[in-house]
Backbone bond lengths (Angstrom), bond angles and torsions (degrees), N, CA, C in turn:
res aa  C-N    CA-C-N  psi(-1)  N-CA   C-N-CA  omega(-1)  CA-C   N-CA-C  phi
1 X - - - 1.460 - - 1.516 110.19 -
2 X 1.744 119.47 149.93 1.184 109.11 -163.71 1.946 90.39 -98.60
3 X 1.251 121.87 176.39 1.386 139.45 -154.52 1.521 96.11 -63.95
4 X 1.396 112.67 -50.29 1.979 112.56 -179.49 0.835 110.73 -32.69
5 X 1.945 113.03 -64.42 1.259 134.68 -155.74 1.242 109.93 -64.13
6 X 1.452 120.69 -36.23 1.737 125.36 -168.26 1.854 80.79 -90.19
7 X 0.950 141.13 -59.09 1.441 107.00 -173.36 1.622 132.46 -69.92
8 X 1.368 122.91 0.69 0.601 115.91 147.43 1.509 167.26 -126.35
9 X 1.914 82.51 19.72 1.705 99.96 134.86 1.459 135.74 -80.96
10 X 1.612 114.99 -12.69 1.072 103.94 160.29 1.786 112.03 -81.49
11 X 1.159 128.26 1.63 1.464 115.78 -173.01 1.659 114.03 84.87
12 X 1.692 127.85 6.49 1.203 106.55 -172.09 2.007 103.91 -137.11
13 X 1.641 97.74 170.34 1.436 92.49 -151.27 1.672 103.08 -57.71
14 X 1.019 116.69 154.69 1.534 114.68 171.42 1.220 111.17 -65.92
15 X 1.408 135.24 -32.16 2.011 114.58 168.39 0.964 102.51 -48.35
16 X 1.737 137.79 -50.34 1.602 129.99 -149.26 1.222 89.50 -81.96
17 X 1.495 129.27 -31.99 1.753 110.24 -165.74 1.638 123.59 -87.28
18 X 1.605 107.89 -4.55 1.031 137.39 175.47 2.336 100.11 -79.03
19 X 1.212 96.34 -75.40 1.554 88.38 173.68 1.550 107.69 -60.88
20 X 1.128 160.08 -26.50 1.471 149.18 -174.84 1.734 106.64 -68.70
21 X 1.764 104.71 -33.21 1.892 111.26 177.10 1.197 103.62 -76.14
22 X 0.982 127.86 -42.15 1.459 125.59 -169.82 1.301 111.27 -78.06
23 X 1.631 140.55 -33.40 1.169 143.88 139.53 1.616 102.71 -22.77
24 X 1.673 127.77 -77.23 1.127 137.39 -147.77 1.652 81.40 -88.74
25 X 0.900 160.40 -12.62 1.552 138.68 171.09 1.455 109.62 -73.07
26 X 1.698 105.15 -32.84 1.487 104.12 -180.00 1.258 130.44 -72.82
27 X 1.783 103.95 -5.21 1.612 105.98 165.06 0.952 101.22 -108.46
28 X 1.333 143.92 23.67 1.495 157.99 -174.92 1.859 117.65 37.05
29 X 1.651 95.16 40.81 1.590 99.29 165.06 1.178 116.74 -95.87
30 X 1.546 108.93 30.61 1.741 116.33 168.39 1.500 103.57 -173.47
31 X 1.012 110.36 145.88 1.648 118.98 -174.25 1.464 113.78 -141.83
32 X 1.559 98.09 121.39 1.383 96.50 -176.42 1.579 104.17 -92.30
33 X 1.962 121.01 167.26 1.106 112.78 -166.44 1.642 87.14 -109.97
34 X 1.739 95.07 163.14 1.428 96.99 -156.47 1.771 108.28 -84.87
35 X 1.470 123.19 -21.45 1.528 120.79 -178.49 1.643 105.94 -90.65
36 X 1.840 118.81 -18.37 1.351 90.90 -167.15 1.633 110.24 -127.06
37 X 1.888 107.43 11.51 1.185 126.72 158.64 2.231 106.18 77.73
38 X 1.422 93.01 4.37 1.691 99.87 173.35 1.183 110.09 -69.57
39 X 1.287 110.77 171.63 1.383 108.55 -156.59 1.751 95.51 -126.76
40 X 1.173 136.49 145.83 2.055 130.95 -179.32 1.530 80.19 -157.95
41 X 1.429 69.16 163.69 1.650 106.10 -158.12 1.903 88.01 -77.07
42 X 1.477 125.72 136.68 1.161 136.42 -163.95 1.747 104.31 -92.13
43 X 1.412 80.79 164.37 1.790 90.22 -174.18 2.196 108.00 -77.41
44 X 1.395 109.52 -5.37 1.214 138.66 167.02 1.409 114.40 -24.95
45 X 1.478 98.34 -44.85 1.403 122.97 -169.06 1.733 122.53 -74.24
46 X 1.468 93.06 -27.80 1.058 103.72 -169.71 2.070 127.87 -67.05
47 X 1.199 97.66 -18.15 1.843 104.23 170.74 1.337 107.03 -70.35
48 X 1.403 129.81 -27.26 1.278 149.57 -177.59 1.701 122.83 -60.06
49 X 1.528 95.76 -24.57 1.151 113.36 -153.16 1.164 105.78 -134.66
50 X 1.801 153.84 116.68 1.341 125.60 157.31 1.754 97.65 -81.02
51 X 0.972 100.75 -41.09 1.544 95.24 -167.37 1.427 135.59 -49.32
52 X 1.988 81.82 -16.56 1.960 85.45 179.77 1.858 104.67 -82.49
53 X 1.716 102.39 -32.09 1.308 96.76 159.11 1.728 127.15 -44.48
54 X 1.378 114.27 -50.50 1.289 109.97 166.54 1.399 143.40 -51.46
55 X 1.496 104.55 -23.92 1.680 105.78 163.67 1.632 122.35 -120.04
56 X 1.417 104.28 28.02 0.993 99.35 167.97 1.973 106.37 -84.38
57 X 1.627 93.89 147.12 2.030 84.53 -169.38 1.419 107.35 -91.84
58 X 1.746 118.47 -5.96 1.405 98.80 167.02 1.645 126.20 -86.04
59 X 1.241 111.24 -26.00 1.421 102.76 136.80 1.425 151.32 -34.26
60 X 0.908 105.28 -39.91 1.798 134.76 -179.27 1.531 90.55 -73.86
61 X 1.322 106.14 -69.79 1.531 99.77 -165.80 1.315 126.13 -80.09
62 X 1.202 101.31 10.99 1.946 109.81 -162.61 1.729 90.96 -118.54
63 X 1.259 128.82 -8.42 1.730 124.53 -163.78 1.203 90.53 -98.75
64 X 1.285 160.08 -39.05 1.652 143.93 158.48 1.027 102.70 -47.93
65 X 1.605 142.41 -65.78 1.058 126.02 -155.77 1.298 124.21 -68.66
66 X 1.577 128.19 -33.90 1.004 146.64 145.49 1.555 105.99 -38.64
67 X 1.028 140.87 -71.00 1.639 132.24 178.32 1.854 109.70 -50.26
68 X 0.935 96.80 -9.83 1.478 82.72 -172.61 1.797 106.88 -101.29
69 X 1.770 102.57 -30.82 1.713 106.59 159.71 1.541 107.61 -51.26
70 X 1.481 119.61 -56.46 1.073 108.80 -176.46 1.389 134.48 -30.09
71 X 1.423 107.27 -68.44 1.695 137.72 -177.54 1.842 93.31 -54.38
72 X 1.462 105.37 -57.09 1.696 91.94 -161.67 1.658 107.32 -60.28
73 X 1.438 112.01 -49.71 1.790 107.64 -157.05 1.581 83.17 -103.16
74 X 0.858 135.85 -31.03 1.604 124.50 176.33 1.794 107.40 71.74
75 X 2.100 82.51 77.57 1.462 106.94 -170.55 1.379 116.13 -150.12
76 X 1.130 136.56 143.35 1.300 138.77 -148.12 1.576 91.23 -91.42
77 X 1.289 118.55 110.91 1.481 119.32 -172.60 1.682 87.89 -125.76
78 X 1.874 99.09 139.67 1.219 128.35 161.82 1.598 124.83 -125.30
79 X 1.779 123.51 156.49 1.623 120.04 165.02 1.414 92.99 -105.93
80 X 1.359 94.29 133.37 1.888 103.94 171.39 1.853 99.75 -126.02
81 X 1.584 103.52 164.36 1.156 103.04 -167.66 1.867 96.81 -145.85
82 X 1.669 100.52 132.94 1.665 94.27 -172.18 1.880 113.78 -51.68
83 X 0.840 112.37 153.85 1.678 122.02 162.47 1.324 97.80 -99.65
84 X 0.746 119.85 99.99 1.931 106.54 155.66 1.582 98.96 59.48
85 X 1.155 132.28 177.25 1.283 155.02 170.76 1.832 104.65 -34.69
86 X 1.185 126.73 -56.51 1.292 111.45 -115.44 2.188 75.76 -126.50
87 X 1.358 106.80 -26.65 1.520 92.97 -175.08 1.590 121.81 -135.99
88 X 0.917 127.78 -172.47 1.324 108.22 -148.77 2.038 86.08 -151.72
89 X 1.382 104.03 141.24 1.645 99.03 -179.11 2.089 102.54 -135.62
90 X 1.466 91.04 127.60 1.365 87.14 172.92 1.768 131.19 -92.91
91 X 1.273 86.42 123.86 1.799 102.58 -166.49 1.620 113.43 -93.97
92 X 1.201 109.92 14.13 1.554 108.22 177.79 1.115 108.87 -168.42
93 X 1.173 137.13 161.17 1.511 147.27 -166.28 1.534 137.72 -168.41
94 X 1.016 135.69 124.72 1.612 125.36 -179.11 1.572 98.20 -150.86
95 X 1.428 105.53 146.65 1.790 133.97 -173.93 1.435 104.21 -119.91
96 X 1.775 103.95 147.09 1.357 97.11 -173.23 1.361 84.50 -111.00
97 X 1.847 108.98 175.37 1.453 121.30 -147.04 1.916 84.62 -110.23
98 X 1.815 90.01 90.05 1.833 92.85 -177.89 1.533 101.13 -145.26
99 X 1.030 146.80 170.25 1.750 147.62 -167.53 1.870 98.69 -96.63
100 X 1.384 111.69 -35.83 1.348 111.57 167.56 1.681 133.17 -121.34
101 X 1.053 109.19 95.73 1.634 117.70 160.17 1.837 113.84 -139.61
102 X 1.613 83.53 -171.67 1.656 101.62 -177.09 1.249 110.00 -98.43
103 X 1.587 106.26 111.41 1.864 113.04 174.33 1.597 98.86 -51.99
104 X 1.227 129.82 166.53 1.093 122.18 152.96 1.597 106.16 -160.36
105 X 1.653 121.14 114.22 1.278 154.23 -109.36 1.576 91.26 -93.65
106 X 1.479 143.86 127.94 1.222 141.18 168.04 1.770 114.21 -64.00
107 X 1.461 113.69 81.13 1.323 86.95 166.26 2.215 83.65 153.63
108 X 1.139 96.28 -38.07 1.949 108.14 172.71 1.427 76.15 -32.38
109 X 1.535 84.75 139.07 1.567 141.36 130.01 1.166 141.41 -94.57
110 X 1.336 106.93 116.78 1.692 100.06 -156.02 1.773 105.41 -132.29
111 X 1.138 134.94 146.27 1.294 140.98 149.35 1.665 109.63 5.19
112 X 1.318 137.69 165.85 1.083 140.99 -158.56 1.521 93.21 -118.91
113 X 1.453 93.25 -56.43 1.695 100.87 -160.72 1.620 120.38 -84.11
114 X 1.673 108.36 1.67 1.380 124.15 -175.55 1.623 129.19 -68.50
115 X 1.236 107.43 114.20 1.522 126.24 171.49 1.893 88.22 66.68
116 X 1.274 99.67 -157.83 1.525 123.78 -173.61 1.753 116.81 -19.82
117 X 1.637 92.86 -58.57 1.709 103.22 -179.83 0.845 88.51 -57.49
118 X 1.497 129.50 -98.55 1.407 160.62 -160.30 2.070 86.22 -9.74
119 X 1.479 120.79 -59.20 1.594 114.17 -175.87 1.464 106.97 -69.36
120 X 1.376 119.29 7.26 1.620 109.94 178.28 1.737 116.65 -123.52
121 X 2.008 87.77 -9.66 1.355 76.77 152.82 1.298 138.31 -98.46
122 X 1.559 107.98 -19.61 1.386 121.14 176.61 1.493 108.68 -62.34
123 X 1.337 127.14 -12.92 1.487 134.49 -158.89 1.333 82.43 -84.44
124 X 1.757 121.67 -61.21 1.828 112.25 -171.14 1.253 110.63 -105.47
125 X 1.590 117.09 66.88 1.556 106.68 166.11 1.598 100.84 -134.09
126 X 0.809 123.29 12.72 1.424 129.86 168.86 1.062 125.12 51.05
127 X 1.939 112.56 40.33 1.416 111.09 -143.50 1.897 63.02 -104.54
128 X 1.946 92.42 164.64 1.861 102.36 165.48 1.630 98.60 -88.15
129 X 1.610 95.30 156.40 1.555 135.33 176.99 1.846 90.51 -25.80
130 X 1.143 94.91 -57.35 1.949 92.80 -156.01 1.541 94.23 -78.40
131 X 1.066 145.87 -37.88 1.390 121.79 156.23 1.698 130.73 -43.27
132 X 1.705 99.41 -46.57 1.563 102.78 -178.22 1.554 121.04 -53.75
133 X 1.682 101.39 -24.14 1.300 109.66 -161.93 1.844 101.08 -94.30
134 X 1.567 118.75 -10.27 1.065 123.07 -178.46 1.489 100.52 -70.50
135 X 1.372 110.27 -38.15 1.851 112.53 -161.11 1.658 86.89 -85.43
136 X 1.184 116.26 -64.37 1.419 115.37 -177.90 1.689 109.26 -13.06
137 X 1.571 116.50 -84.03 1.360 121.62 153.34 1.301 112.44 20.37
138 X 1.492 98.63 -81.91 1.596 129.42 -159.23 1.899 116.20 -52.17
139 X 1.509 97.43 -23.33 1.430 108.70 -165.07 1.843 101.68 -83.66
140 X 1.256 89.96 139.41 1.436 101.78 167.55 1.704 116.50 -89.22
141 X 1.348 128.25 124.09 1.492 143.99 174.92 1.134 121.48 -103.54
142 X 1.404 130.99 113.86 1.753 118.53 129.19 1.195 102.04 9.15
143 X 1.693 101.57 -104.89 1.233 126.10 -134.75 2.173 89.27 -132.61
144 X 0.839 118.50 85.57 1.742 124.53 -165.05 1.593 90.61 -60.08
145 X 1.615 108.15 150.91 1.271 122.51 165.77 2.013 100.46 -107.89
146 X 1.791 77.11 142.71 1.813 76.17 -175.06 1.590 102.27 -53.98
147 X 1.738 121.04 177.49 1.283 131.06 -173.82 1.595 110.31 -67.20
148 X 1.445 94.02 -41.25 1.529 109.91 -173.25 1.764 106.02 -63.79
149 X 1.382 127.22 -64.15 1.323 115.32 153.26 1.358 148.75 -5.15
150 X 1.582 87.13 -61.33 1.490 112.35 -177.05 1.572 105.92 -87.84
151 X 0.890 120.97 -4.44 1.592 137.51 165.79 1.923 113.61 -80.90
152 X 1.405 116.15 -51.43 1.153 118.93 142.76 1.185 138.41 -7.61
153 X 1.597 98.67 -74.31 1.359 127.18 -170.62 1.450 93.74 -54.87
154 X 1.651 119.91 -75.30 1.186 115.33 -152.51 1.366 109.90 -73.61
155 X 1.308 111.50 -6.98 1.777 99.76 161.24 1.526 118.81 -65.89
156 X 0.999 118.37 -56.00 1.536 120.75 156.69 1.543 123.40 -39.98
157 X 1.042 122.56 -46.61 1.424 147.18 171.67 2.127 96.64 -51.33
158 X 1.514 90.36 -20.48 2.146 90.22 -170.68 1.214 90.69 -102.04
159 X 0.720 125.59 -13.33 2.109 127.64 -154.19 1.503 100.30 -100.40
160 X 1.483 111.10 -45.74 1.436 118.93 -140.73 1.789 95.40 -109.73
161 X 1.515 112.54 -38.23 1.383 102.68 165.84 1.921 80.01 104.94
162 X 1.037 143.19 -32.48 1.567 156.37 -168.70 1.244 126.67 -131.85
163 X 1.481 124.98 144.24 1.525 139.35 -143.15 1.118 114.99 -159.10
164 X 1.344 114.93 130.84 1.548 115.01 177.44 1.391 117.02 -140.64
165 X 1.337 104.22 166.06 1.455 110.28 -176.38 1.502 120.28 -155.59
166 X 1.508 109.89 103.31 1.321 131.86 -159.72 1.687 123.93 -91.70
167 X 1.967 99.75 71.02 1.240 86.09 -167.67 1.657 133.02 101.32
168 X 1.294 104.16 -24.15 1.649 141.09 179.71 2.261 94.14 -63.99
169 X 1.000 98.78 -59.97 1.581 108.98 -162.52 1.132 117.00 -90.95
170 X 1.676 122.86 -43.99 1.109 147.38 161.52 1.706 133.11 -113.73
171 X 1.037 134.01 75.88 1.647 127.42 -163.82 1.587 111.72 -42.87
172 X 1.333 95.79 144.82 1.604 96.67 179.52 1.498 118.29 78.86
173 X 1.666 111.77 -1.90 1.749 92.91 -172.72 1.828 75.72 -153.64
174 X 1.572 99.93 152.28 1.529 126.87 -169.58 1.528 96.26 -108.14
175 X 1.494 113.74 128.59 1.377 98.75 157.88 1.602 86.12 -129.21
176 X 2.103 92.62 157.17 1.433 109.16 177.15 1.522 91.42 -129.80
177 X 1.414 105.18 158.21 1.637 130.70 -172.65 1.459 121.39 -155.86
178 X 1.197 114.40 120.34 1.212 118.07 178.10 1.715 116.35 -127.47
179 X 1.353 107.06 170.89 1.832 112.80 -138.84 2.105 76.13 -92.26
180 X 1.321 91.93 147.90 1.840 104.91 158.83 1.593 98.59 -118.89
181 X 1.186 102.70 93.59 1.478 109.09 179.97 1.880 114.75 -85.42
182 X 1.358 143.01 141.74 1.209 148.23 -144.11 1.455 111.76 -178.52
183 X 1.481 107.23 97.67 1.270 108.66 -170.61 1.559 124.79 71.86
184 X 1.274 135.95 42.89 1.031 152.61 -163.85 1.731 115.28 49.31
185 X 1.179 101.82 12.73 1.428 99.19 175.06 1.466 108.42 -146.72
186 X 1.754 101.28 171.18 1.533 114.51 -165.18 1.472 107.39 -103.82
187 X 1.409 113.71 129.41 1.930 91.07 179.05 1.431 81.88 -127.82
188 X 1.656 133.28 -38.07 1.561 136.52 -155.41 1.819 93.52 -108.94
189 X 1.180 98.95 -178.65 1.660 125.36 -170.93 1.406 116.81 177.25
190 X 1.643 102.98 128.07 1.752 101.99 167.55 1.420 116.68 -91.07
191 X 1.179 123.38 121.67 1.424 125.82 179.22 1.504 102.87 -100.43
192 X 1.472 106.21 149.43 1.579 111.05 163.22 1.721 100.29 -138.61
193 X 1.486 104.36 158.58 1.523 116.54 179.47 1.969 97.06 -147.85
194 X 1.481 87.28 118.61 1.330 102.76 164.19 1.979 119.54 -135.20
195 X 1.171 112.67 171.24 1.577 112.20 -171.39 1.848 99.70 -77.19
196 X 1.114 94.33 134.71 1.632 114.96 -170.33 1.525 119.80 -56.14
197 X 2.035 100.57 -39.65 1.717 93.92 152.00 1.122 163.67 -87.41
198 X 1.556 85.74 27.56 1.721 122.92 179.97 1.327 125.16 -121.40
199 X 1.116 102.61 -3.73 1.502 129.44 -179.85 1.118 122.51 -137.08
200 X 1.866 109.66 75.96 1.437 112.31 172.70 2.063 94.33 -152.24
201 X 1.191 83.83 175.47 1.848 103.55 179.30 1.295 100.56 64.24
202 X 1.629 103.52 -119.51 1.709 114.32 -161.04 1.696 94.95 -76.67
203 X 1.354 132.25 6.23 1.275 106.81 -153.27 1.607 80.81 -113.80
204 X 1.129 107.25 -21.24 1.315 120.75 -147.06 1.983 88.17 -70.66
205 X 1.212 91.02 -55.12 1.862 126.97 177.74 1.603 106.05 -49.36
206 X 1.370 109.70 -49.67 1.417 111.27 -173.83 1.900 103.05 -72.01
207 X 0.897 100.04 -40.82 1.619 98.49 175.44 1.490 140.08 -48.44
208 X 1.692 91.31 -41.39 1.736 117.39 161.68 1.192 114.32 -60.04
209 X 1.115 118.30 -31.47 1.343 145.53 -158.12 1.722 97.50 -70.08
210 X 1.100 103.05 -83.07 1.594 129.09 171.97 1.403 119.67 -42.14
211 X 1.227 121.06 -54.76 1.539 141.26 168.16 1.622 98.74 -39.40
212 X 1.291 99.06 -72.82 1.552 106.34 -166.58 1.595 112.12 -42.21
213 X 1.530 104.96 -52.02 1.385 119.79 -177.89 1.461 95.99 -49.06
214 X 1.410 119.63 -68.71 1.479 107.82 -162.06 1.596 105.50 -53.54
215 X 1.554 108.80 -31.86 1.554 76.30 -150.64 1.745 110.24 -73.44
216 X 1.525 112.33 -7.53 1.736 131.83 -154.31 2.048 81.36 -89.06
217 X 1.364 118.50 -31.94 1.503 124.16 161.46 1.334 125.03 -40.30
218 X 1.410 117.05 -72.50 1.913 139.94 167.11 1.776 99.85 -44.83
219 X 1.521 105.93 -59.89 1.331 89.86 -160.74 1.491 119.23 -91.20
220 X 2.135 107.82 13.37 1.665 79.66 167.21 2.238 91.14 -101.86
221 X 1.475 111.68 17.73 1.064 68.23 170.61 1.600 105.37 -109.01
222 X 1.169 122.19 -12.52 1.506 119.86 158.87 1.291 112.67 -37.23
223 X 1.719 126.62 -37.64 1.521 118.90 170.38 1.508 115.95 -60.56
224 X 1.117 88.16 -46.88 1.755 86.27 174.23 1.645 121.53 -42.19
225 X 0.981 118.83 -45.70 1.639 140.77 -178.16 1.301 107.50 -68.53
226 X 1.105 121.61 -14.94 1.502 117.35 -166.60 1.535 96.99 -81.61
């Protein structure tokens, strides 16, 4: 709903109901969308809640597939889903059964534009160069890839449907990410993170490989659901 409309079913002036969303967007228990300025209830909500984790269906449908990245390449695979513009929250998760990987926490909030995702979302958000490079900025690195690079990437990252990042975000460990696209657009992504000297050449290849599949999996059946 756009800002009028929510103030005036709640009964109050639209300046005050305008600063009260933007308050609650900034803890991201509401997210406005970026072309048509409506306002939905934010992914914010979600630490609050396991249960909303539980019926959400890209979760549902993205936690097998994710267990099964795990087991094969033996890699800390997660489903994350945009918040609003700027951050990104992970709604699903599976660990493979090894003495070293990356936990990665059911419920984090993380940067939009960070490592792997972060190059697959900038690939479908249709933001211009001098914006990308504003958020770019914004990201914290390891080891930073120049802009121009990282510009690269997410061209490939549009082409290829998959994205990686070798070391760039985290030293010593690769994460790859690819887009769950739904309805001509991207809101979810499967990420995986494994250690970098275990994850290169054919293995490296077979992984992209797999990722992609799942994620082109989730999102024709998320089409279905729509």
């Amino acid at each position: 709903m756009g800002v009028n409309a929510i103030a005036r079913e709640l009964g109050v002036v639209p300046s005050s109901c305008l600063h009260i969303l933007r308050a609650l967007a900034e803890d991201a228990l509401v997210q406005v969308h970026p072309r048509t300025k409506h306002y939905s209830l934010g992914l914010g909500l979600l630490p609050l809640t396991q249960g909303m984790l539980r019926r959400n269906q890209f979760a549902k449908l993205v936690q097998p597939e994710l267990e099964a990245l795990a087991a094969k390449h033996r890699v800390s695979a997660a489903g994350v889903e945009l918040d609003g513009a700027d951050h990104m929250v992970v709604l699903a998760t599976a660990q493979p059964t090894m003495p070293v990987a990356i936990e990665v926490a059911l419920g984090s909030r993380l940067p939009a534009l960070v490592s792997a995702t972060g190059r697959c979302i900038a690939a479908n958000s249709g933001l211009p160069e001098r914006e990308l490079k504003k958020k770019f900025s914004a990201v914290k690195w390891a080891s930073p890839p120049s802009f121009a690079t990282w510009l690269k990437d997410v061209e490939e990252a549009r082409k290829e449907g998959v994205a990686q990042d070798i070391g760039n975000y985290m030293k010593g460990f690769t994460v790859v990410a690819a887009a769950v696209i739904v309805g001509g657009e991207m809101r979810q992504a499967i990420t995986v993170v494994g250690v970098s000297e275990q994850l290169n050449g054919g293995r490296l290849t077979a992984l992209r490989r797999d990722l992609k599949r799942c994620a082109q999996a989730v999102s024709e059946r998320l089409e279905v659901l729509r």
